[in-house]
VEXTOR-302083 format. One record per residue (C-alpha): residue number from 1; residue in three letters; x, y, z. Coordinates in steps of 0.02 Angstrom, whole numbers. Example, Ala and Ser with C-alpha at 12.3 -4.5 7.8 and 13.67 -1.06 7.14 Angstrom:
BEGIN
@n:1	res:ala	c1:615	c2:-225	c3:390
@n:2	res:ser	c1:684	c2:-53	c3:357
// end
This chain:
BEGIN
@n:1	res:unk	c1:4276	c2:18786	c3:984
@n:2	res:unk	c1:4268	c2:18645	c3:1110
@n:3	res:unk	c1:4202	c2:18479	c3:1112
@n:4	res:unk	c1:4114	c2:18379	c3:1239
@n:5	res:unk	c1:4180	c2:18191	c3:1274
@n:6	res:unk	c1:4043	c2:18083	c3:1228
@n:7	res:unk	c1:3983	c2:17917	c3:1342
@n:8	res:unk	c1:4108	c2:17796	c3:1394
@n:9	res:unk	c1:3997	c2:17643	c3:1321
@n:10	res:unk	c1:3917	c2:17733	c3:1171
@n:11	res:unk	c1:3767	c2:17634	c3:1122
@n:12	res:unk	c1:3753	c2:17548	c3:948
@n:13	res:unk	c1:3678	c2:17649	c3:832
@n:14	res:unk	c1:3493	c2:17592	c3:776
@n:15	res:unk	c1:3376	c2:17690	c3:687
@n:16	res:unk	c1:3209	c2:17648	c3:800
@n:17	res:unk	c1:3259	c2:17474	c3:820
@n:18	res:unk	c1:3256	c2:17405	c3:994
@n:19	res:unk	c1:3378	c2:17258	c3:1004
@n:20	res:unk	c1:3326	c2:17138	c3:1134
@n:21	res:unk	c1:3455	c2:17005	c3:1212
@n:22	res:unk	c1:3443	c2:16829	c3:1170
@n:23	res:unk	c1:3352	c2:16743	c3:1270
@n:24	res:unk	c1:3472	c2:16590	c3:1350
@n:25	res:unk	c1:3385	c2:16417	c3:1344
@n:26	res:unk	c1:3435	c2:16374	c3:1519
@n:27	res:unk	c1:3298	c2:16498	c3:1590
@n:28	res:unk	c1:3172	c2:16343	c3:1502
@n:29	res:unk	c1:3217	c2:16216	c3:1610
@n:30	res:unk	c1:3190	c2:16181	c3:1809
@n:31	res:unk	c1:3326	c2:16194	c3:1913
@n:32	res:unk	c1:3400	c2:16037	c3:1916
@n:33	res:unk	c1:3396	c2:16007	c3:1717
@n:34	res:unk	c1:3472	c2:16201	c3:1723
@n:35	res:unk	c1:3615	c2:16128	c3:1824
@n:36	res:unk	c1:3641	c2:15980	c3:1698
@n:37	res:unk	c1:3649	c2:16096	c3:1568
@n:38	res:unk	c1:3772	c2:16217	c3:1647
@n:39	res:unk	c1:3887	c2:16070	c3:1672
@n:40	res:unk	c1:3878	c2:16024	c3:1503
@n:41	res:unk	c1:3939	c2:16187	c3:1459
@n:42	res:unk	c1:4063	c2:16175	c3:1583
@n:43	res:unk	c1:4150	c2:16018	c3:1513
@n:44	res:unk	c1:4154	c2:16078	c3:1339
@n:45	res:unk	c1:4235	c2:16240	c3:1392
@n:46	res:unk	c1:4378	c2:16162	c3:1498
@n:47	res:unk	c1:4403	c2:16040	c3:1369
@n:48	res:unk	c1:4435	c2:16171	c3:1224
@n:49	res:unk	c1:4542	c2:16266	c3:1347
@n:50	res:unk	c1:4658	c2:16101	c3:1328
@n:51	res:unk	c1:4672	c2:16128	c3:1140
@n:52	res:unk	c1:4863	c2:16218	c3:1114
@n:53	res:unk	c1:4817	c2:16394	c3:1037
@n:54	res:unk	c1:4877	c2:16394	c3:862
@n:55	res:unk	c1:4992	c2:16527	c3:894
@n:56	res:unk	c1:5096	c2:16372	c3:979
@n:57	res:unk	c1:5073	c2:16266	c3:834
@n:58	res:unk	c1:5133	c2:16394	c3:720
@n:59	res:unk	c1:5293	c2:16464	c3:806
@n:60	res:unk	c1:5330	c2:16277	c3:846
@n:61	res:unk	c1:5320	c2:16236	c3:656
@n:62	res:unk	c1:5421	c2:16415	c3:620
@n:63	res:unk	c1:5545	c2:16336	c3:752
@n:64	res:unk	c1:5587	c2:16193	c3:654
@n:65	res:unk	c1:5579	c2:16287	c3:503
@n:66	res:unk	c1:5724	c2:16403	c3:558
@n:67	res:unk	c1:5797	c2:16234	c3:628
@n:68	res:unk	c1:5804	c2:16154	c3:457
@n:69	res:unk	c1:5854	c2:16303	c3:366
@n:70	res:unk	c1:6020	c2:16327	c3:463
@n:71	res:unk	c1:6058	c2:16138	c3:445
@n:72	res:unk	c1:6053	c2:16161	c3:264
@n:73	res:unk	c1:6151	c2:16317	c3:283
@n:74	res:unk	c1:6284	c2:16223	c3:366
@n:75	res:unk	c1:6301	c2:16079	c3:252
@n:76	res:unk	c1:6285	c2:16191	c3:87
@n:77	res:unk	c1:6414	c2:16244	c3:-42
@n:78	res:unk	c1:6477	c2:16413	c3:-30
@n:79	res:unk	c1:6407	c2:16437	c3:-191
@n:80	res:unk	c1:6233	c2:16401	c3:-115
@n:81	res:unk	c1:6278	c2:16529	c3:34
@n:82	res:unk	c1:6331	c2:16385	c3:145
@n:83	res:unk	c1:6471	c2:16327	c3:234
@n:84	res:unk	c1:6521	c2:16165	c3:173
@n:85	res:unk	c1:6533	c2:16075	c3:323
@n:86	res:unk	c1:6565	c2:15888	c3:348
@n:87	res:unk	c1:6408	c2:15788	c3:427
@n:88	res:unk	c1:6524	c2:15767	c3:574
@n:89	res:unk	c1:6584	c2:15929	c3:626
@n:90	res:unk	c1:6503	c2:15985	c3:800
@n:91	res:unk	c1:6408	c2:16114	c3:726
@n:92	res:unk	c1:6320	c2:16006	c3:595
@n:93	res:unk	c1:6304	c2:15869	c3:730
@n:94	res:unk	c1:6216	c2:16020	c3:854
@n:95	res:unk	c1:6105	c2:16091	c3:688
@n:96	res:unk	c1:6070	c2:15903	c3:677
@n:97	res:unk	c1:5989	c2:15875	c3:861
@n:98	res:unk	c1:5896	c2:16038	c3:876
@n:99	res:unk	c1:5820	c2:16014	c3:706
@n:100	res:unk	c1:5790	c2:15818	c3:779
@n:101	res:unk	c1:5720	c2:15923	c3:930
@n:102	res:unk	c1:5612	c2:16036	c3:846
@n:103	res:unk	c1:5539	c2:15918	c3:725
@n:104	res:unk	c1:5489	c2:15812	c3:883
@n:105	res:unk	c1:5402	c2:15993	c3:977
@n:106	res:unk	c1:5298	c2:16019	c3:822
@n:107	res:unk	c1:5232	c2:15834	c3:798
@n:108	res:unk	c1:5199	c2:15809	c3:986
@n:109	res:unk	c1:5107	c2:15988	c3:992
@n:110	res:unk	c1:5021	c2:15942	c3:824
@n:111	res:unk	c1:4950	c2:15741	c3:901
@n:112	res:unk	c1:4911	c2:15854	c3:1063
@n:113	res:unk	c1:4801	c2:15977	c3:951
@n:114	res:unk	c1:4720	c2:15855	c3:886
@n:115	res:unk	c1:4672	c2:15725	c3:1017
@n:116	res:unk	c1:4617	c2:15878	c3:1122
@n:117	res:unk	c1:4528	c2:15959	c3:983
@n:118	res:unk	c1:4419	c2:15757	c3:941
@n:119	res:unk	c1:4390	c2:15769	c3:1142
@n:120	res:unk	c1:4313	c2:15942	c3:1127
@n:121	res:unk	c1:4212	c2:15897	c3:966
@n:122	res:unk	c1:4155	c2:15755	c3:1073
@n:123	res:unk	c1:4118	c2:15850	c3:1249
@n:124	res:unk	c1:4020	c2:15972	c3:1149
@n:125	res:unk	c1:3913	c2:15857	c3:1012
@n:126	res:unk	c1:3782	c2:15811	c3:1160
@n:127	res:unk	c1:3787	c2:15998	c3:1224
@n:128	res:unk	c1:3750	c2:16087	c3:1039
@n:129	res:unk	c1:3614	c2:15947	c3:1025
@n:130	res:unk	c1:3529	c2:15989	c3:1171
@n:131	res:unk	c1:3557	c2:16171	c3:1158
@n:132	res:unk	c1:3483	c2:16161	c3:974
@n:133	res:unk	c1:3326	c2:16041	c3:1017
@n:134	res:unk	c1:3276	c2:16168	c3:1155
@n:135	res:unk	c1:3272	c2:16303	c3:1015
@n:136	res:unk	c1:3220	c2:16251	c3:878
@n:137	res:unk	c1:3147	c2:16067	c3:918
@n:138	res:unk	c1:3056	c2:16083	c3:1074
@n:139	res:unk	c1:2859	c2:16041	c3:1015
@n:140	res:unk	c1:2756	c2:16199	c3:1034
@n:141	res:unk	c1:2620	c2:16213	c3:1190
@n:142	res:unk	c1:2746	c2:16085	c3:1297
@n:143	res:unk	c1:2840	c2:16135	c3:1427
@n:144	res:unk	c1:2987	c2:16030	c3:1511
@n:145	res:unk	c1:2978	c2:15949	c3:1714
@n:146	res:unk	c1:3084	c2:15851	c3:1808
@n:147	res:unk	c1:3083	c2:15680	c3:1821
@n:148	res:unk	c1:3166	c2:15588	c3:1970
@n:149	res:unk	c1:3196	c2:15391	c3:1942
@n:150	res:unk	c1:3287	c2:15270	c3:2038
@n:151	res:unk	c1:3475	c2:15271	c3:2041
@n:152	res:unk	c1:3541	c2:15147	c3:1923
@n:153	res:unk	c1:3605	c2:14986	c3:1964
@n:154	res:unk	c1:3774	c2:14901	c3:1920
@n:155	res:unk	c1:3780	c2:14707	c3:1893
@n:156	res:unk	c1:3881	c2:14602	c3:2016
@n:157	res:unk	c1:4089	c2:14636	c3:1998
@n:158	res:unk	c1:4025	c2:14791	c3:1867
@n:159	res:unk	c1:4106	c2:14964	c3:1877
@n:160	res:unk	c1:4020	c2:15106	c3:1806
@n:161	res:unk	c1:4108	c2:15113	c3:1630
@n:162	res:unk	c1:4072	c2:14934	c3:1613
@n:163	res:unk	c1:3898	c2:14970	c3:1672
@n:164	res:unk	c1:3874	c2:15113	c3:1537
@n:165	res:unk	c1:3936	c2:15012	c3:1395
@n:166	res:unk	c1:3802	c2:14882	c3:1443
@n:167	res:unk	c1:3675	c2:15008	c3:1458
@n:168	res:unk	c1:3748	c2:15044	c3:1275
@n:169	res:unk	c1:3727	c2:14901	c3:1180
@n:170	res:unk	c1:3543	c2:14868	c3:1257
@n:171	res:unk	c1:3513	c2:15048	c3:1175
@n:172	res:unk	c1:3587	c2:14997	c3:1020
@n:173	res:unk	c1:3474	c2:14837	c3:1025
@n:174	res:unk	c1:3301	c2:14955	c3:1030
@n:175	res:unk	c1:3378	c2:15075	c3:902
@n:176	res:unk	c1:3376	c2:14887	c3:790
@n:177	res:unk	c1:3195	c2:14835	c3:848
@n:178	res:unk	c1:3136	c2:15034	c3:828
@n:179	res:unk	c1:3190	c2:14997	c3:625
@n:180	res:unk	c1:3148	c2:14835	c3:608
@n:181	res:unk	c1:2963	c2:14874	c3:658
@n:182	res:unk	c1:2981	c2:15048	c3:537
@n:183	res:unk	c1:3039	c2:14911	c3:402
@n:184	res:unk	c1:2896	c2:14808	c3:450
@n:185	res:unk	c1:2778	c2:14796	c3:285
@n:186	res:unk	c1:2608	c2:14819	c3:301
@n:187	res:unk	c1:2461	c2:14682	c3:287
@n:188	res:unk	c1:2412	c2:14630	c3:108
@n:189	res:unk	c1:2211	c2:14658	c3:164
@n:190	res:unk	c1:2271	c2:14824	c3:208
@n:191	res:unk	c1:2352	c2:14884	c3:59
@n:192	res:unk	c1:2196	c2:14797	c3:-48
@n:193	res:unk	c1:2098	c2:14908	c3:53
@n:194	res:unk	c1:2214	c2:15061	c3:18
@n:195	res:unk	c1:2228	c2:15031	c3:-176
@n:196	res:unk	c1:2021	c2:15017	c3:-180
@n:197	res:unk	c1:2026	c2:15185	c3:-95
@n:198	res:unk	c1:2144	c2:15253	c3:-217
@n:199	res:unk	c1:2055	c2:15182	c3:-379
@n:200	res:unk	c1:1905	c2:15238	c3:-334
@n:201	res:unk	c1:1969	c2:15435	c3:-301
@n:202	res:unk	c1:2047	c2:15391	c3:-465
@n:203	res:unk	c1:1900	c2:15333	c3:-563
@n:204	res:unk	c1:1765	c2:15476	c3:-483
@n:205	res:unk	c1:1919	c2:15609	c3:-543
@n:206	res:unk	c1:1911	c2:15553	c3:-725
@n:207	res:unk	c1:1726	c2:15511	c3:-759
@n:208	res:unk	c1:1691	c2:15651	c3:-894
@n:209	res:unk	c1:1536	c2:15772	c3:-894
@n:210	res:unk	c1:1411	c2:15757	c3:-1035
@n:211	res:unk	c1:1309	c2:15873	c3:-954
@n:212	res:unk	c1:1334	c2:16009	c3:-1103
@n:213	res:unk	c1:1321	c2:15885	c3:-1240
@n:214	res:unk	c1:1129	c2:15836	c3:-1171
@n:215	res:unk	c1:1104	c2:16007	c3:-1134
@n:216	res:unk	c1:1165	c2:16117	c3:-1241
@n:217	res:unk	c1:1224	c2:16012	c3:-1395
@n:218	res:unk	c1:1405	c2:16033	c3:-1339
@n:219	res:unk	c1:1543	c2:15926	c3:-1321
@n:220	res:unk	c1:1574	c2:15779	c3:-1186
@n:221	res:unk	c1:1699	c2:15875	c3:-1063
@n:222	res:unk	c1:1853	c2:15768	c3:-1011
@n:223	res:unk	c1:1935	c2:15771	c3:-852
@n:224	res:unk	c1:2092	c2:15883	c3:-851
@n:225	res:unk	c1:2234	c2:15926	c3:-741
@n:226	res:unk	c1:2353	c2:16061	c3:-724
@n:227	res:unk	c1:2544	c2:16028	c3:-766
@n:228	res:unk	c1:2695	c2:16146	c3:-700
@n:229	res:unk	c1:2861	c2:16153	c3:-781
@n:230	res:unk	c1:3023	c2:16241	c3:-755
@n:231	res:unk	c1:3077	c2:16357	c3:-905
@n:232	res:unk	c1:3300	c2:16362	c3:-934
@n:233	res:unk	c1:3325	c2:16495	c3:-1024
@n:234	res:unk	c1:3425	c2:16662	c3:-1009
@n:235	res:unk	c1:3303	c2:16673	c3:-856
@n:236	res:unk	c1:3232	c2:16525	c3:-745
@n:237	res:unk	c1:3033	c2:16540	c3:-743
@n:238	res:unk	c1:2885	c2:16430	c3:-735
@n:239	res:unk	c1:2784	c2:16359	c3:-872
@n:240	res:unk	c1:2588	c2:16317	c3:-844
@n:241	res:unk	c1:2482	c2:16220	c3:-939
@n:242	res:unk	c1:2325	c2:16092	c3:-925
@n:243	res:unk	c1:2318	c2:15923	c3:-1022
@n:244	res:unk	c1:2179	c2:15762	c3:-1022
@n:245	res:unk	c1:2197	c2:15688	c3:-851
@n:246	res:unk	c1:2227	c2:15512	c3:-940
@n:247	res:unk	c1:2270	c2:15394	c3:-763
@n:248	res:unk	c1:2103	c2:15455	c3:-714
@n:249	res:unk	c1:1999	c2:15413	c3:-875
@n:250	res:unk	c1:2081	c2:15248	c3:-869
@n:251	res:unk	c1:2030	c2:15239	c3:-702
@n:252	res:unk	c1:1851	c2:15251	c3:-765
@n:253	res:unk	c1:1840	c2:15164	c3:-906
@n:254	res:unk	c1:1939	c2:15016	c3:-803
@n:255	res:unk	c1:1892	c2:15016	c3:-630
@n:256	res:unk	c1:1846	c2:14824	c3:-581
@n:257	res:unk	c1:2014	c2:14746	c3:-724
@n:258	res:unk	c1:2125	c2:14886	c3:-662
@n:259	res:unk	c1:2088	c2:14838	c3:-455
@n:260	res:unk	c1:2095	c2:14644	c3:-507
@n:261	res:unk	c1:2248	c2:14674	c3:-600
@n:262	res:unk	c1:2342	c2:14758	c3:-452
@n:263	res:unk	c1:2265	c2:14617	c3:-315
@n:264	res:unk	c1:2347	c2:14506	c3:-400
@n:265	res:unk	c1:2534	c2:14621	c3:-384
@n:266	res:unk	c1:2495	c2:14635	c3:-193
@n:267	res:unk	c1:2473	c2:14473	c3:-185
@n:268	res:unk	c1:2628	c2:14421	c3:-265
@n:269	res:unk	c1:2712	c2:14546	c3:-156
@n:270	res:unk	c1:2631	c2:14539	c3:10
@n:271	res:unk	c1:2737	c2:14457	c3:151
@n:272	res:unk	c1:2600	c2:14444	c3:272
@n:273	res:unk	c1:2706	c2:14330	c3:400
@n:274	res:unk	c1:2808	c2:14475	c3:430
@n:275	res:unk	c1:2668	c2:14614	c3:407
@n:276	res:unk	c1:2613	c2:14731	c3:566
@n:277	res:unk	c1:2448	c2:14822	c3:537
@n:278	res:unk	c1:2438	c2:15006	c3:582
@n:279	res:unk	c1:2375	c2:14982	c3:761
@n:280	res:unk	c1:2521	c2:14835	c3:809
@n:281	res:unk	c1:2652	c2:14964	c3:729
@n:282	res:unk	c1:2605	c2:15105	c3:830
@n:283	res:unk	c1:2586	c2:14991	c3:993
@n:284	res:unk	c1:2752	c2:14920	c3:975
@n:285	res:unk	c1:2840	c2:15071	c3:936
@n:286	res:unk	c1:2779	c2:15153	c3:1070
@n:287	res:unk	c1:2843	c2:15020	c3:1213
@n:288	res:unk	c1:2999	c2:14993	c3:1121
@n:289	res:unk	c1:3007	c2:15206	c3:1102
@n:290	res:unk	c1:2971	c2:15177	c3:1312
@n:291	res:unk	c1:3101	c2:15063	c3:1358
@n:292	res:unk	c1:3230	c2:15145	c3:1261
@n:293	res:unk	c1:3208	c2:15317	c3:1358
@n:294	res:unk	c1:3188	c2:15213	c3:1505
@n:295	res:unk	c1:3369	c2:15132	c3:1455
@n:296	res:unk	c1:3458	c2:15298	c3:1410
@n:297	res:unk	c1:3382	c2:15398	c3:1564
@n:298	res:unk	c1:3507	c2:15253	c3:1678
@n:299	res:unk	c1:3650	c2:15279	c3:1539
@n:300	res:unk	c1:3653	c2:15492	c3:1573
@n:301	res:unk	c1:3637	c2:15456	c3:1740
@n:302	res:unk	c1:3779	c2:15325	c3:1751
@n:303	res:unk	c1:3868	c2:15446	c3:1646
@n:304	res:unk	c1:3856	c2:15593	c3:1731
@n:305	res:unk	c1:3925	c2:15491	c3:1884
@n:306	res:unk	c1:4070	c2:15436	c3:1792
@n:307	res:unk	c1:4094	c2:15646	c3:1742
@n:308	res:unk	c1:4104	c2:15672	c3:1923
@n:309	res:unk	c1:4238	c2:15560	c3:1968
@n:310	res:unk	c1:4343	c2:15621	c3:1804
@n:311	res:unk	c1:4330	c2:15451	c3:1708
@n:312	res:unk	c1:4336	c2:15482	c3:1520
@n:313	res:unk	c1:4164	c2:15466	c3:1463
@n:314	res:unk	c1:4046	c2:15570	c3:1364
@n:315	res:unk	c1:3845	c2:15590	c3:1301
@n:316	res:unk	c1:3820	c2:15531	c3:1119
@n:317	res:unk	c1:3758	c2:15667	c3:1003
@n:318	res:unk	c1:3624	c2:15573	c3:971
@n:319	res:unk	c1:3550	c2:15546	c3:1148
@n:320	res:unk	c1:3379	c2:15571	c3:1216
@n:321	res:unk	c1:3379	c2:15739	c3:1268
@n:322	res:unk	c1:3233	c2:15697	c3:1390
@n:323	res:unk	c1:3365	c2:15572	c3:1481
@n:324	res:unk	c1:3510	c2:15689	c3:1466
@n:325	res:unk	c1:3431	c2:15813	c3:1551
@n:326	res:unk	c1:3313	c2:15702	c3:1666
@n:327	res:unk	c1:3125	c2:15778	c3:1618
@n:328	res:unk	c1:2985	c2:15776	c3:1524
@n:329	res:unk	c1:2883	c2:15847	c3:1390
@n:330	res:unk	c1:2707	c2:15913	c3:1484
@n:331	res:unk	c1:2581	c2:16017	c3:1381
@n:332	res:unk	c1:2540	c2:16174	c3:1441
@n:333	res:unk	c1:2390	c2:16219	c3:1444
@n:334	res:unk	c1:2299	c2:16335	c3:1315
@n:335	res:unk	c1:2308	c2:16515	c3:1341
@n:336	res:unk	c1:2148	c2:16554	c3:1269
@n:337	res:unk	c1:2034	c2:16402	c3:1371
@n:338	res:unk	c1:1879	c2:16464	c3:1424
@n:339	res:unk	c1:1900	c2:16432	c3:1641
@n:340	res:unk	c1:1703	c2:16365	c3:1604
@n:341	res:unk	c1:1778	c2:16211	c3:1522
@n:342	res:unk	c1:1705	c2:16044	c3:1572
@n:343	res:unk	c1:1814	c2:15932	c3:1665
@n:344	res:unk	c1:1907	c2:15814	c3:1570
@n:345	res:unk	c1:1903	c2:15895	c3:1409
@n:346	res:unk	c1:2099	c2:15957	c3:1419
@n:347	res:unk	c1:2224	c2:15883	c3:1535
@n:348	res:unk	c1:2402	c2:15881	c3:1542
@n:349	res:unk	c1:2509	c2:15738	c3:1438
@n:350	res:unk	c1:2674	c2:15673	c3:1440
@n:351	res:unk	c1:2771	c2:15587	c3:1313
// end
């Protein structure tokens, strides 16, 4: 009987399932955000090549292991296996500096590991950002472009380090003023007009039905709503029931004492000197949202200049990714628009 060698890269098996490759993220982006990204990658790999293996580590901590072991073999009583040797005989003296040695190996190799292994973490936090927004957080229908802006500019007797750091703190200034209008509250007329809106949903919920009772001699039919509840009990399951929707019926019954009483919280509340309606939120979020991307595209760009002349500086994690890679979001247009669409009625946007 003989036997045929098989292939020399056998294929996985898969039974009628066609695996395709993963497609990279860099094939997203045009050429010159490609490039950004490859360096990216670039940096983070050279910098965890730094990192001593932990093979090193461990024969270096072995090392002094062995090391301390035959000082204490030295020094012990026969009893104990040792040789019972003074503290000043040459041999304990020479067990004395290699052990001194060793100890000295492992701690240096150990501070190395883990300086290199922080500088690694922090090469590669703005790189598995980026990677991950691209995937996963990338809104649907956009696609990316580049953007070209003008070259940042350093202050008078400024070097680029110094000029990043103040391109830092501005950012960290809009980060405050992005929160502060968030924390904003909202105008007292404005919630008045809110809780009306909710009352009234409220109070047309509960009003009860005595359609059947005119009709039919039946019974006045009050407002009800449906309750869920988890079970604990050998098994976890769901418990359903419906009960008298009573906040609604109150609603009803108390409409006009029930909005007065609640004015009257708002009110008390309110803080309309520091209030920002809907419309002034959204306005000055959006040019604070502006000048902030506007700030961090010169940081990346300062930067990536300070990368190329190998001064120690990194992205943050938590960096525009628009500015890190120097483009921006366009919507694509929709696969499925009839071509007999009237002008104006879709257009591309950017963010």
């Amino acid at each position: 009987m003989s036997f045929e060698p098989g292939p020399a890269n056998p294929q996985p098996f898969s039974a009628g399932i066609h695996l395709q490759p993963q497609l990279d993220v860099i094939e997203w982006l045009p050429p010159a955000a490609a490039e950004r990204l490859r360096l990216l990658r670039q940096r983070a790999a050279d910098a965890h090549r730094l990192i001593p293996e932990f093979e090193t580590v461990r024969e270096a901590s072995m090392a002094r292991i062995d090391a301390e072991n035959r000082l204490k073999t030295l020094l012990a009583h026969p009893q104990d296996f040792g040789r019972n040797l003074k503290p000043d005989d040459p041999l304990v003296k020479t067990a004395t500096k290699h052990l001194e040695k060793m100890t000295a190996d492992l701690k240096r190799l150990t501070e190395l590991r883990e300086v290199r292994t922080a500088a690694w973490h922090a090469a590669s936090a703005a790189l598995a950002a980026c990677e991950s927004w691209l995937r996963d957080g990338k809104p649907h229908g956009t696609t990316l472009e580049e953007v070209e802006t003008e070259p940042p500019k350093l202050n008078k007797g400024e070097d680029v380090l110094s000029g990043i750091e103040r391109l830092r703190r501005r950012v960290r200034e809009l980060r405050a003023d992005v929160h502060r209008i968030a924390s904003a509250p909202y105008p007292s007329a404005f919630c008045k007009q809110r809780m009306r809106e909710q009352i009234e949903a409220l109070a047309q919920r509960g009003t009860p039905s005595v359609s059947r009772l005119i009709e039919l001699d039946g019974p006045v039919d009050f407002q009800t709503q449906s309750l869920t509840s988890e079970v604990h009990a050998e098994r976890r399951s769901l418990a359903f029931t419906e009960t008298a929707d009573a906040l609604a019926l109150v609603a009803w019954l108390h409409r006009d004492a029930l909005i007065t009483a609640l004015d009257r919280e708002i009110s008390t509340e309110a803080d309309d000197k520091a209030a920002l309606s809907l419309e002034a939120r959204q306005k000055a979020e959006a040019e604070v949202m502006g000048d902030l991307l506007a700030v961090e595209r010169d940081e990346c760009a300062l930067i990536w200049q300070a990368q190329a002349q190998n001064l120690p500086c990194e992205h943050h994690q938590d960096v525009s990714i628009l500015a890190l890679l120097s483009v921006a979001l366009v919507t694509a247009p929709s696969a499925d628009a009839s071509p007999e669409s009237s002008p104006g009625l879709s257009w591309p946007w950017r963010r």
